[in-house]
N, CA, C and O atoms as CSV, one atom per row, in Angstrom:
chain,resi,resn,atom,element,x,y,z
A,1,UNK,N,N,0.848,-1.183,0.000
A,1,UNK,CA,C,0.000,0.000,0.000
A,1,UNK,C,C,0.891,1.243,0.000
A,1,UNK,O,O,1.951,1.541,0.551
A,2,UNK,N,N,0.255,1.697,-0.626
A,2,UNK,CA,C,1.089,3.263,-0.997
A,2,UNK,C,C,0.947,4.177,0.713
A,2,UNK,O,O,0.045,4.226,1.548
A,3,UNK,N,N,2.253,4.756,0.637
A,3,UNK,CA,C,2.457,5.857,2.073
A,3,UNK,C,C,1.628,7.141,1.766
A,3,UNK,O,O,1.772,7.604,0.634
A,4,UNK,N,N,0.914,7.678,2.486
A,4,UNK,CA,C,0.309,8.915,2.117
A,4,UNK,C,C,1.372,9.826,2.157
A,4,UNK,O,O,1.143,10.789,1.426
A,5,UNK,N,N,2.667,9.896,2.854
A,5,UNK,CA,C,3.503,10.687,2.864
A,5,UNK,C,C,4.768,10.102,2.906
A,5,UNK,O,O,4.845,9.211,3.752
A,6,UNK,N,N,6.110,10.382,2.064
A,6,UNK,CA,C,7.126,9.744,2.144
A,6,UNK,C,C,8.296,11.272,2.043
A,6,UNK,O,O,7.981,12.454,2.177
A,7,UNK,N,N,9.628,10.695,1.772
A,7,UNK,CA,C,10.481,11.511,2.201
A,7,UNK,C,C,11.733,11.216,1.193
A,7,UNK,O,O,12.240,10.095,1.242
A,8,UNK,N,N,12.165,12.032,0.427
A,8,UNK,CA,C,13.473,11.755,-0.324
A,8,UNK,C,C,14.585,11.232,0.575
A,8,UNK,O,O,14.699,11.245,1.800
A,9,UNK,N,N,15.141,10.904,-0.111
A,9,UNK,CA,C,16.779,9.759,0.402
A,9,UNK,C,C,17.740,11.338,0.879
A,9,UNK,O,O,18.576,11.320,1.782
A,10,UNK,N,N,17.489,12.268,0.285
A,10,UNK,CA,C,18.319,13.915,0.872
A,10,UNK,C,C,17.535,14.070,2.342
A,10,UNK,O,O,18.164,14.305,3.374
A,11,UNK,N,N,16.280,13.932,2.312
A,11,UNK,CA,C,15.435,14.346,3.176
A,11,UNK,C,C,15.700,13.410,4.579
A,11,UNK,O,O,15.688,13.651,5.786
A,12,UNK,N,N,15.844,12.715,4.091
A,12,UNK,CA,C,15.813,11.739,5.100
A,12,UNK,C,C,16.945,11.503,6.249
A,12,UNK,O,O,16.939,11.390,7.474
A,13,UNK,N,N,18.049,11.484,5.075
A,13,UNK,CA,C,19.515,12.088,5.825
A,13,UNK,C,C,19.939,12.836,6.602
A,13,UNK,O,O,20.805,12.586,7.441
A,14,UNK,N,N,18.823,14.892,6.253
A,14,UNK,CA,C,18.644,15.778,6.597
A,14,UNK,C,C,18.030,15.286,8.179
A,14,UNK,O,O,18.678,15.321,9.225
A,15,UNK,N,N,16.793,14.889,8.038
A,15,UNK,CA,C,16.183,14.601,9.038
A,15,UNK,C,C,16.252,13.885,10.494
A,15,UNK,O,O,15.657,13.956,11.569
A,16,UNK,N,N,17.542,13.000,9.786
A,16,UNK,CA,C,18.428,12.247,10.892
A,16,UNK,C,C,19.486,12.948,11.975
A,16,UNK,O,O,19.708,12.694,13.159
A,17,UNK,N,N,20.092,14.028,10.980
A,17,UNK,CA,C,21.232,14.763,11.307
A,17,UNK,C,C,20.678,15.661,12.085
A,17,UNK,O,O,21.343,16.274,12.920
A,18,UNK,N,N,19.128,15.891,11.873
A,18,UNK,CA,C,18.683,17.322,13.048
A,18,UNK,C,C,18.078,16.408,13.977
A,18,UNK,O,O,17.157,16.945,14.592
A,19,UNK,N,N,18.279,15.231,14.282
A,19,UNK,CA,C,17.755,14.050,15.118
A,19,UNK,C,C,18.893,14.014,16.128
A,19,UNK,O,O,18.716,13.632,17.284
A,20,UNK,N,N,19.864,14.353,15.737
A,20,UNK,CA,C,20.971,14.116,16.727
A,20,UNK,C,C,21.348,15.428,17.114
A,20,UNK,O,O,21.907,15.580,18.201
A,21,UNK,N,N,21.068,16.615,16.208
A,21,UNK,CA,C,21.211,17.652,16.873
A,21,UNK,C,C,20.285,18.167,17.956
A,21,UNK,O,O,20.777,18.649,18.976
A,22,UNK,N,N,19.074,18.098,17.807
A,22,UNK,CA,C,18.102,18.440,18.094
A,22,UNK,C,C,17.144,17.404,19.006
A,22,UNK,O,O,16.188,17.884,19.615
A,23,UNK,N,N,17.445,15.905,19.083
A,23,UNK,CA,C,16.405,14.828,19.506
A,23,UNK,C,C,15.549,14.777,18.788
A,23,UNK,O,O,15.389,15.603,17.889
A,24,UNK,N,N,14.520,13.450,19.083
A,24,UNK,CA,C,13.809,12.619,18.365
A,24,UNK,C,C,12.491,13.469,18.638
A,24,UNK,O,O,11.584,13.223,17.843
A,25,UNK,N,N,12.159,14.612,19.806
A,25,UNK,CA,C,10.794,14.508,20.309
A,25,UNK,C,C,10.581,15.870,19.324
A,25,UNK,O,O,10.952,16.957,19.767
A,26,UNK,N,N,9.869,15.768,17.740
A,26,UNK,CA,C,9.912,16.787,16.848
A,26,UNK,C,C,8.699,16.124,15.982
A,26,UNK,O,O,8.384,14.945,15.818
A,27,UNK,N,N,8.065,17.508,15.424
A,27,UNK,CA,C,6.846,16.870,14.589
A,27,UNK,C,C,7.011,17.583,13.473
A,27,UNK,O,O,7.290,18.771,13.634
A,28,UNK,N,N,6.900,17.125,12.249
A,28,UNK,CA,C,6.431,17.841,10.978
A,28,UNK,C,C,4.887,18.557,10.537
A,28,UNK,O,O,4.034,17.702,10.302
A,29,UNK,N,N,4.570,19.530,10.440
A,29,UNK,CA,C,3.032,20.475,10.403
A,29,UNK,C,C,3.115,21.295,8.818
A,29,UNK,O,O,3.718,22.315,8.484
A,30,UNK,N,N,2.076,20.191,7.906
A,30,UNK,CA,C,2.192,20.829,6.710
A,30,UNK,C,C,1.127,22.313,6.821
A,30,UNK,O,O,-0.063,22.376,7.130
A,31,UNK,N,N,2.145,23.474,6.415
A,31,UNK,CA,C,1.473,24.664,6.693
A,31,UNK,C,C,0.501,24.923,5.713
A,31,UNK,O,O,0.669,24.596,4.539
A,32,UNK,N,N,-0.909,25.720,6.290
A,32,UNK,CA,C,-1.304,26.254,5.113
A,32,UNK,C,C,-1.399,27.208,4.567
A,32,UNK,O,O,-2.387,27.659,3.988
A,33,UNK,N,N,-0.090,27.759,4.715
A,33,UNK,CA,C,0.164,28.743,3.828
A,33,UNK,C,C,0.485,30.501,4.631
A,33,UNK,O,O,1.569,30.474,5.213
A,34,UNK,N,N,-0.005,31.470,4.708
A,34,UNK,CA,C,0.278,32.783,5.274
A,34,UNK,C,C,1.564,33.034,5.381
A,34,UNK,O,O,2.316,33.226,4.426
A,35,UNK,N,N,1.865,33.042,6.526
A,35,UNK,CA,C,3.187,33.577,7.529
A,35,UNK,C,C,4.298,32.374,7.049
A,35,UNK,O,O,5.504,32.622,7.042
A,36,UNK,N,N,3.988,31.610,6.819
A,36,UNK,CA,C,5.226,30.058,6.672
A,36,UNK,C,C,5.104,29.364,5.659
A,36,UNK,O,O,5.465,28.187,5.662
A,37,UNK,N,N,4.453,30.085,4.348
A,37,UNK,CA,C,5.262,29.900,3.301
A,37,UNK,C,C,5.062,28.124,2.547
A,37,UNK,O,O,5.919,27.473,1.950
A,38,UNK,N,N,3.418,27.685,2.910
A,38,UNK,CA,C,2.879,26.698,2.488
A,38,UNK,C,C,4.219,25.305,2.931
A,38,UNK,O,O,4.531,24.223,2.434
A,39,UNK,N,N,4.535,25.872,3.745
A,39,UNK,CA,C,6.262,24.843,3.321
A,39,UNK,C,C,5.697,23.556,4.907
A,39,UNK,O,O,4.871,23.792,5.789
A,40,UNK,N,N,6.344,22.585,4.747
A,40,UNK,CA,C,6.551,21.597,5.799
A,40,UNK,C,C,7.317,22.073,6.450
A,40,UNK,O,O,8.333,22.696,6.144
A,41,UNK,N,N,6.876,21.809,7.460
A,41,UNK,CA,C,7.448,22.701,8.673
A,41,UNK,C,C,7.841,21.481,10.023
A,41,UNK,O,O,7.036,20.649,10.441
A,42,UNK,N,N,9.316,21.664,10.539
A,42,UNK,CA,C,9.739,20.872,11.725
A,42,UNK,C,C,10.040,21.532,12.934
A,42,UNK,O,O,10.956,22.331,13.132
A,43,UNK,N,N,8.939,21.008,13.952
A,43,UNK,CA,C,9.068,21.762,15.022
A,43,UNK,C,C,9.380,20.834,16.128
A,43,UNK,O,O,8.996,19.670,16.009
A,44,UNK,N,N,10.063,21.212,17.251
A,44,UNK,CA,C,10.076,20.636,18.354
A,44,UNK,C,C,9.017,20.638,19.071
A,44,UNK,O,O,8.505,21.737,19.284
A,45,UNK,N,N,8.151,18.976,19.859
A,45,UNK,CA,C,7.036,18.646,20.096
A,45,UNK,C,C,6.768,19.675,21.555
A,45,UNK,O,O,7.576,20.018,22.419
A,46,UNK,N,N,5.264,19.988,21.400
A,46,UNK,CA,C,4.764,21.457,22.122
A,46,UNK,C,C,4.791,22.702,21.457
A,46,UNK,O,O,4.052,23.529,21.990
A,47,UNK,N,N,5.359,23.071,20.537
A,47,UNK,CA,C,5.689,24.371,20.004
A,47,UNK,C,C,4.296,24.572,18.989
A,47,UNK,O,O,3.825,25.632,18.578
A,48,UNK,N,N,3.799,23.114,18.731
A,48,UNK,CA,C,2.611,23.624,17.745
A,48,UNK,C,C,1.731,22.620,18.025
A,48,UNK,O,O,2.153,21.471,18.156
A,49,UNK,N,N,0.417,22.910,18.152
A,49,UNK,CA,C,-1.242,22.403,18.962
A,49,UNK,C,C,-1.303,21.062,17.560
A,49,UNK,O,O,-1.223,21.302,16.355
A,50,UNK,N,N,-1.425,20.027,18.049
A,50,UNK,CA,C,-2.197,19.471,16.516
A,50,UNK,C,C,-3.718,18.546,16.732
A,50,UNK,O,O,-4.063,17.393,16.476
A,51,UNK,N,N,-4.288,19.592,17.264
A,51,UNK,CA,C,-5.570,19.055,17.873
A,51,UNK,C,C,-6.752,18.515,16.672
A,51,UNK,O,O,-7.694,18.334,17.443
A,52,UNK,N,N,-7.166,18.236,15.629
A,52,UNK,CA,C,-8.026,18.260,14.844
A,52,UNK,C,C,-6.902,18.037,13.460
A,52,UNK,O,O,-7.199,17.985,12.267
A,53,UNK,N,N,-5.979,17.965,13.896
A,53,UNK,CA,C,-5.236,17.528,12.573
A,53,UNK,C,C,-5.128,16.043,12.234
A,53,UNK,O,O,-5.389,15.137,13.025
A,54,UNK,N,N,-4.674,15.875,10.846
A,54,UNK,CA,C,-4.589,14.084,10.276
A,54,UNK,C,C,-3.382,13.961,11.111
A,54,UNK,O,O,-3.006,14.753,11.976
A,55,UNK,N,N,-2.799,12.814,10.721
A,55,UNK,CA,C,-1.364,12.184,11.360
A,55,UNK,C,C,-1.107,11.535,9.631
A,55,UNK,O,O,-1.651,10.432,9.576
A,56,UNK,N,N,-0.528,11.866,8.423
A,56,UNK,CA,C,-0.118,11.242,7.578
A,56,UNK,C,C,0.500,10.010,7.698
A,56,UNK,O,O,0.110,9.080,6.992
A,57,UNK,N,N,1.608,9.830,8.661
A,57,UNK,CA,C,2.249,9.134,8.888
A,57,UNK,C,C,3.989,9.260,9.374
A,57,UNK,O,O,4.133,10.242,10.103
A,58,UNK,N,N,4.949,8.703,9.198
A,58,UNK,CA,C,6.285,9.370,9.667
A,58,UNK,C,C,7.516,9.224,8.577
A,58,UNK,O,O,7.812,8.292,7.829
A,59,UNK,N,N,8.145,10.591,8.798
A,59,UNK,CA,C,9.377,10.597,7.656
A,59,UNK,C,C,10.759,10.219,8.927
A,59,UNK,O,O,10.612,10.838,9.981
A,60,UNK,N,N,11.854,9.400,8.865
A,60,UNK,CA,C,12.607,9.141,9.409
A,60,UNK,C,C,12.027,9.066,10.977
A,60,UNK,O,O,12.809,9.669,11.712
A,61,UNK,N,N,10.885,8.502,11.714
A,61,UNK,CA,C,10.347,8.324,12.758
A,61,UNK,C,C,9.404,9.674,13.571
A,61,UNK,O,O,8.756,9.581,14.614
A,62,UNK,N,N,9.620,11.053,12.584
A,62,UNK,CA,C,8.858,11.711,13.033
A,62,UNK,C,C,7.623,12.163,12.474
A,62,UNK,O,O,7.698,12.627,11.336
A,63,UNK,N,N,6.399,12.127,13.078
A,63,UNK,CA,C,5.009,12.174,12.682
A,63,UNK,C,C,4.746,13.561,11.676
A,63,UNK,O,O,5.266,14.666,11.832
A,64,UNK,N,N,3.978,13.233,10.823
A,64,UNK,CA,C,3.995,14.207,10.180
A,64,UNK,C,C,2.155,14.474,9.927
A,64,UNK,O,O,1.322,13.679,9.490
A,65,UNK,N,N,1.998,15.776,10.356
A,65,UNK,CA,C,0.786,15.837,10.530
A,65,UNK,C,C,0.098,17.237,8.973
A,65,UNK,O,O,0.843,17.917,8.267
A,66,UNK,N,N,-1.334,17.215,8.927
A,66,UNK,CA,C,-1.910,18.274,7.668
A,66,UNK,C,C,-2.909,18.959,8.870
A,66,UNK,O,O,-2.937,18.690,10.071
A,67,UNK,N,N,-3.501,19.681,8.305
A,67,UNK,CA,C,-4.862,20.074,9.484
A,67,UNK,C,C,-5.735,19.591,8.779
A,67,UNK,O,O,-5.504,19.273,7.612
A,68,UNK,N,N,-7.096,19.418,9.441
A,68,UNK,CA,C,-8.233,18.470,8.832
A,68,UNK,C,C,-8.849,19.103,7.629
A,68,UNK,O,O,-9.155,18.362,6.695
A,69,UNK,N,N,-9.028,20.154,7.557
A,69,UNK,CA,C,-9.179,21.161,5.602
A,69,UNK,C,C,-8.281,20.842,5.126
A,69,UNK,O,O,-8.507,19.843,4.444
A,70,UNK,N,N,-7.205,21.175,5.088
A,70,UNK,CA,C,-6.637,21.097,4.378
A,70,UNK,C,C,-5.855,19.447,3.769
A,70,UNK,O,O,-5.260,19.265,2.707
A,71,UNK,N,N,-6.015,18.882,4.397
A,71,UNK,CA,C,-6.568,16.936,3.884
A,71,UNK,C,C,-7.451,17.175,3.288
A,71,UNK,O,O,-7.160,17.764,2.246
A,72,UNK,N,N,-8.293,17.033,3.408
A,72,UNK,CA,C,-9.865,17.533,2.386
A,72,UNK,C,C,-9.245,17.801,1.033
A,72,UNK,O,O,-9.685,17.058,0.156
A,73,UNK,N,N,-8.340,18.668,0.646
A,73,UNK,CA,C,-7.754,18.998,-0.594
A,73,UNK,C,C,-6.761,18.270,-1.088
A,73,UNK,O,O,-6.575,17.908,-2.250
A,74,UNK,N,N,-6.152,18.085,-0.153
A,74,UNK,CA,C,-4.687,16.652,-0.494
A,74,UNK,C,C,-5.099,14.900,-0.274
A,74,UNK,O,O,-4.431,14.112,-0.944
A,75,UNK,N,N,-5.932,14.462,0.438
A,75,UNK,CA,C,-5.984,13.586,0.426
A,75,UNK,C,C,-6.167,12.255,-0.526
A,75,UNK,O,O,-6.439,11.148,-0.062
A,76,UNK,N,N,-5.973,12.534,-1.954
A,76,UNK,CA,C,-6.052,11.932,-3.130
A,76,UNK,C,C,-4.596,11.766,-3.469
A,76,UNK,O,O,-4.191,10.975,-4.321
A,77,UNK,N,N,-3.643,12.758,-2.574
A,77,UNK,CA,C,-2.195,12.790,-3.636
A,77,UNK,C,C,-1.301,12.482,-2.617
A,77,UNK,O,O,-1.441,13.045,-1.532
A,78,UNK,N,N,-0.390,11.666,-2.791
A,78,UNK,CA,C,0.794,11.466,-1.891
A,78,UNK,C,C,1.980,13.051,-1.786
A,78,UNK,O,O,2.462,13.697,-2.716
A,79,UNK,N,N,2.124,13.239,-0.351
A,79,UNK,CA,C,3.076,14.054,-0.294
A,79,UNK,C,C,4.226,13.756,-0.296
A,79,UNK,O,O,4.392,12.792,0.450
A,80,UNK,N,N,5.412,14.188,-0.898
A,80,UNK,CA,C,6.824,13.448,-1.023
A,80,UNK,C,C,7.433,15.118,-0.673
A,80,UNK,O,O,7.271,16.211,-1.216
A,81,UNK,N,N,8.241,14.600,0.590
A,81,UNK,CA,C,9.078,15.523,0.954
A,81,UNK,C,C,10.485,16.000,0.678
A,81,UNK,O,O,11.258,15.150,1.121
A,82,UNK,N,N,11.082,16.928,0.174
A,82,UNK,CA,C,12.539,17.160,-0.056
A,82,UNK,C,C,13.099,18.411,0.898
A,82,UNK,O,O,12.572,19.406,1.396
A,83,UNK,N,N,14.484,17.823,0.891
A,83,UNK,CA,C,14.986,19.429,1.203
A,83,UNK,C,C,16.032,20.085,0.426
A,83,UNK,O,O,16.648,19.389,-0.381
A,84,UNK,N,N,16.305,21.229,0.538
A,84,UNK,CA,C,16.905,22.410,-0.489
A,84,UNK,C,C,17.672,23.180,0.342
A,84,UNK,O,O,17.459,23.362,1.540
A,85,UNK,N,N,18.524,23.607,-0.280
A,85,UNK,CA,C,19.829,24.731,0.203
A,85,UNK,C,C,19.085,26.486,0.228
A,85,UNK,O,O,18.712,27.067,-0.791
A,86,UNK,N,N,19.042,26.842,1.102
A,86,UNK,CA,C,18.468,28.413,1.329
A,86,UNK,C,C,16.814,27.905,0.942
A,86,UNK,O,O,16.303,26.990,1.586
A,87,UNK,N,N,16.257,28.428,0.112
A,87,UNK,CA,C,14.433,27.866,0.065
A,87,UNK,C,C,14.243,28.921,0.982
A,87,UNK,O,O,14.972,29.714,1.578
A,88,UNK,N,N,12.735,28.624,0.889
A,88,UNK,CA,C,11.680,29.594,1.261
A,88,UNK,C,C,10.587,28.849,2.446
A,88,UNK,O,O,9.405,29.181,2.350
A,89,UNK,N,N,10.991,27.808,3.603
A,89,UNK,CA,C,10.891,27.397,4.505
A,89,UNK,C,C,10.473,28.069,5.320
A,89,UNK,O,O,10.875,29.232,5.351
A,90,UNK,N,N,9.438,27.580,6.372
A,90,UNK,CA,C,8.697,28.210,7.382
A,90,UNK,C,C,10.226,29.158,8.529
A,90,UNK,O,O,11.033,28.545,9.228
A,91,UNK,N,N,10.189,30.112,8.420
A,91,UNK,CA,C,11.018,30.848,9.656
A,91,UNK,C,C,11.054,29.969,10.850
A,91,UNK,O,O,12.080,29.453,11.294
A,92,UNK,N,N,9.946,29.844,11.303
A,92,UNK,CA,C,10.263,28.914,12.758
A,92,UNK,C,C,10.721,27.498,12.722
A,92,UNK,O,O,11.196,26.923,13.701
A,93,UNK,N,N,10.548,26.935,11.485
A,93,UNK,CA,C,10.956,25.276,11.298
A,93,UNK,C,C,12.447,25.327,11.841
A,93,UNK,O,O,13.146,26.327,11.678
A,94,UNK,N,N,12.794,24.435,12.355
A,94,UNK,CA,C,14.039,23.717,12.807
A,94,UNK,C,C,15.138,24.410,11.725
A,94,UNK,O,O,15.908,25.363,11.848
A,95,UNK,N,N,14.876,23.562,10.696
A,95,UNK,CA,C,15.391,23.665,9.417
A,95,UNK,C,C,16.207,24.861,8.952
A,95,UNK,O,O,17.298,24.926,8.385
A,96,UNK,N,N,15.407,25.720,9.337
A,96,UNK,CA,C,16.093,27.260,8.819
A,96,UNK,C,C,17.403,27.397,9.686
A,96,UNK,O,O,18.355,27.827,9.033
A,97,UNK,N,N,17.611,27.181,10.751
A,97,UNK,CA,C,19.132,27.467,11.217
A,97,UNK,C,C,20.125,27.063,10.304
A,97,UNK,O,O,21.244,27.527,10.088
A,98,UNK,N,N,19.381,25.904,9.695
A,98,UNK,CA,C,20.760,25.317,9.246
A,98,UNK,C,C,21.228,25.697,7.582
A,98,UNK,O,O,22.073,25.306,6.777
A,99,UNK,N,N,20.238,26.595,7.627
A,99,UNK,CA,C,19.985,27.132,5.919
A,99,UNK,C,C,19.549,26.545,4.856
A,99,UNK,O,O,19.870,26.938,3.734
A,100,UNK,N,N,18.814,25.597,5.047
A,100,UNK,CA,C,17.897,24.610,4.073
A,100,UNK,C,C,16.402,24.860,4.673
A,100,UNK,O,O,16.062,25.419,5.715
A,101,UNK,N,N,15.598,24.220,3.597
A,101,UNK,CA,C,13.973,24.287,3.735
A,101,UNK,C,C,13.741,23.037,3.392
A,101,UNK,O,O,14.465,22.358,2.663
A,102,UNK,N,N,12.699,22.690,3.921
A,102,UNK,CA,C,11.939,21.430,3.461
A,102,UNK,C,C,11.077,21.930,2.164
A,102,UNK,O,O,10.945,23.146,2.029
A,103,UNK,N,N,10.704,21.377,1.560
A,103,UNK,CA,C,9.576,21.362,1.023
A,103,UNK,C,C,8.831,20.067,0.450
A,103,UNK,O,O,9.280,18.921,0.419
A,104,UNK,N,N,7.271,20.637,-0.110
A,104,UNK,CA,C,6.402,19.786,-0.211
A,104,UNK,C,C,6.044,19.457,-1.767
A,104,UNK,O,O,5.672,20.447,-2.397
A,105,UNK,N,N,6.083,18.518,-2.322
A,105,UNK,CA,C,5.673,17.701,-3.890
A,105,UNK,C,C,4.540,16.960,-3.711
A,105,UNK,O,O,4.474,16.421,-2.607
A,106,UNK,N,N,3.777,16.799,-4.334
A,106,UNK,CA,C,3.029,15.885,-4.488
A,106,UNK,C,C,2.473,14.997,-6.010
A,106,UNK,O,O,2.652,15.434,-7.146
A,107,UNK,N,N,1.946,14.000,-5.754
A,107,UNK,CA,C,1.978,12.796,-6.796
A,107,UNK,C,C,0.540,12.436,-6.649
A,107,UNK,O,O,0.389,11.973,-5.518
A,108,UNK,N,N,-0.746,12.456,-7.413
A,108,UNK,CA,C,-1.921,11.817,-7.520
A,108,UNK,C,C,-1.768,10.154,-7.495
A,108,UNK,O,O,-1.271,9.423,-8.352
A,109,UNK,N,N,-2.404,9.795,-6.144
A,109,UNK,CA,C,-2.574,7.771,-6.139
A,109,UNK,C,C,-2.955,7.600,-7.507
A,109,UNK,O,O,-3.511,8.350,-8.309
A,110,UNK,N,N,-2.533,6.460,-7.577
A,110,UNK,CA,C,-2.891,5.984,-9.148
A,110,UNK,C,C,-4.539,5.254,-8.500
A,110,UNK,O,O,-4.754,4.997,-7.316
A,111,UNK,N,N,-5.214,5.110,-9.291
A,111,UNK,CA,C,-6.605,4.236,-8.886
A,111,UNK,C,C,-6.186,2.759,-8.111
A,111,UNK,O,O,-6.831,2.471,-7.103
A,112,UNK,N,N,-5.515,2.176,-8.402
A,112,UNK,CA,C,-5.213,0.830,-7.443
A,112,UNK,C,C,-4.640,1.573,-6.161
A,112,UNK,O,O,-5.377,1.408,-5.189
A,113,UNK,N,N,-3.319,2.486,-5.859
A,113,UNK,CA,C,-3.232,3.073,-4.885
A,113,UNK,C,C,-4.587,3.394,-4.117
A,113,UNK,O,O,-4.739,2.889,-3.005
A,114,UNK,N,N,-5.316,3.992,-4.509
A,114,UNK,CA,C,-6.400,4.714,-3.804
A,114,UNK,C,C,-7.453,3.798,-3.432
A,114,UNK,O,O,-8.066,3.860,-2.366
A,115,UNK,N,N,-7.708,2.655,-4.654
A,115,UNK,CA,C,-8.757,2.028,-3.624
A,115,UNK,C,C,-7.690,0.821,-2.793
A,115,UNK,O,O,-8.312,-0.188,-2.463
A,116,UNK,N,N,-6.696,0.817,-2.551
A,116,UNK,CA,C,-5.813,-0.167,-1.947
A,116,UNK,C,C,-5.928,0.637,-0.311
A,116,UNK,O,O,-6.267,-0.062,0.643
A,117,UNK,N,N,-5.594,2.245,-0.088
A,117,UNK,CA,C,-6.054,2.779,0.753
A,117,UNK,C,C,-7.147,3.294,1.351
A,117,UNK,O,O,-7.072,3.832,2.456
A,118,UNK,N,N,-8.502,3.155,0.542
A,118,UNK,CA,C,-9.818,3.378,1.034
A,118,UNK,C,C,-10.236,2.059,1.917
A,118,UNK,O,O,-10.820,2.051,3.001
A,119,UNK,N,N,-9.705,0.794,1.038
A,119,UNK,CA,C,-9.948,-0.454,1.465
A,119,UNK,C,C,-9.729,-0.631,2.754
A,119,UNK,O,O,-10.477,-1.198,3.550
A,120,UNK,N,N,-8.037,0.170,3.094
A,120,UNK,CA,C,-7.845,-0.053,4.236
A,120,UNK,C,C,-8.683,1.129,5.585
A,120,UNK,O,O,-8.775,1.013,6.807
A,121,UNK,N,N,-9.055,1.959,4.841
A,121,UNK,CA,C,-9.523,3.056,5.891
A,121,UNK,C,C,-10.769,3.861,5.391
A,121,UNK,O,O,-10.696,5.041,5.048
A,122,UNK,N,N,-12.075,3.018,5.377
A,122,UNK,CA,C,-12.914,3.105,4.205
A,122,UNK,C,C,-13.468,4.775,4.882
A,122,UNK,O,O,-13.872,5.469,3.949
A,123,UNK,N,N,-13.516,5.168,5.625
A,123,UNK,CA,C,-14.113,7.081,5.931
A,123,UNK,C,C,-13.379,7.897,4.810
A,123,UNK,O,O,-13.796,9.018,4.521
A,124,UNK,N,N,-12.098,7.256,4.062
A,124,UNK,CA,C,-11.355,8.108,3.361
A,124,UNK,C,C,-12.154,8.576,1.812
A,124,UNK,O,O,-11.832,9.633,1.269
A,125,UNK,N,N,-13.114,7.738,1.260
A,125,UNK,CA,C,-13.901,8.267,0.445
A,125,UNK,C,C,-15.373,8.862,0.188
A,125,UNK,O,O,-16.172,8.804,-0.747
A,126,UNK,N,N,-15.344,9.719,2.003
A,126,UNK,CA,C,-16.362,10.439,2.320
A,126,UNK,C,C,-16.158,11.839,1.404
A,126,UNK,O,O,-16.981,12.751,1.478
């Protein structure tokens, strides 16, 4: 079954290295947009509420969450995460100290993807 959210082989590396800088207790919050720059955003856990949000799933062990609208609009397309040198990354994300941004791609499930994941979580084609 297809991941609703996955993470480039750069990303992933990235993600490890601010794992040891930073510890494991960190969440990913896909923004929607204003002040932070639509970008995936890594915060250290407490710094941001995720009360009513999805849980996509995890890039290198940390949860990566959407808010519940804004799933509503993505939930057909897999998010695939990268990161980039300077970018246009949320200011408060982790990330920016180190002068890279995450950002967000996405890929439409192919029809077997999608009903392979409705199958498994049938509310998803409400």
């Amino acid at each position: 079954m297809a991941d609703k959210v996955v993470a480039t082989p750069a990303a992933l590396a990235f993600i490890e290295m601010l794992k040891v800088k930073h510890g494991p207790n960190m969440i990913f919050h896909q923004s929607g947009g204003c002040c932070d720059n639509s970008a995936a955003n890594l915060y250290m856990e407490g710094e941001v509420m995720v009360f009513n949000d999805v849980k996509l799933g995890e890039l290198g062990g940390i949860p990566f969450y959407i808010s519940a609208s804004q799933y509503e609009f993505w939930k057909r397309t897999q998010i695939i995460i990268d990161v980039v040198e300077g970018g246009l990354g949320g200011t408060f994300s982790i990330e920016a100290s180190e002068g890279k941004a995450f950002i967000a791609d996405s890929r439409l499930f192919s029809d077997a993807e999608w009903a392979d994941l409705v199958a498994a979580e049938p509310t998803l084609d409400n």
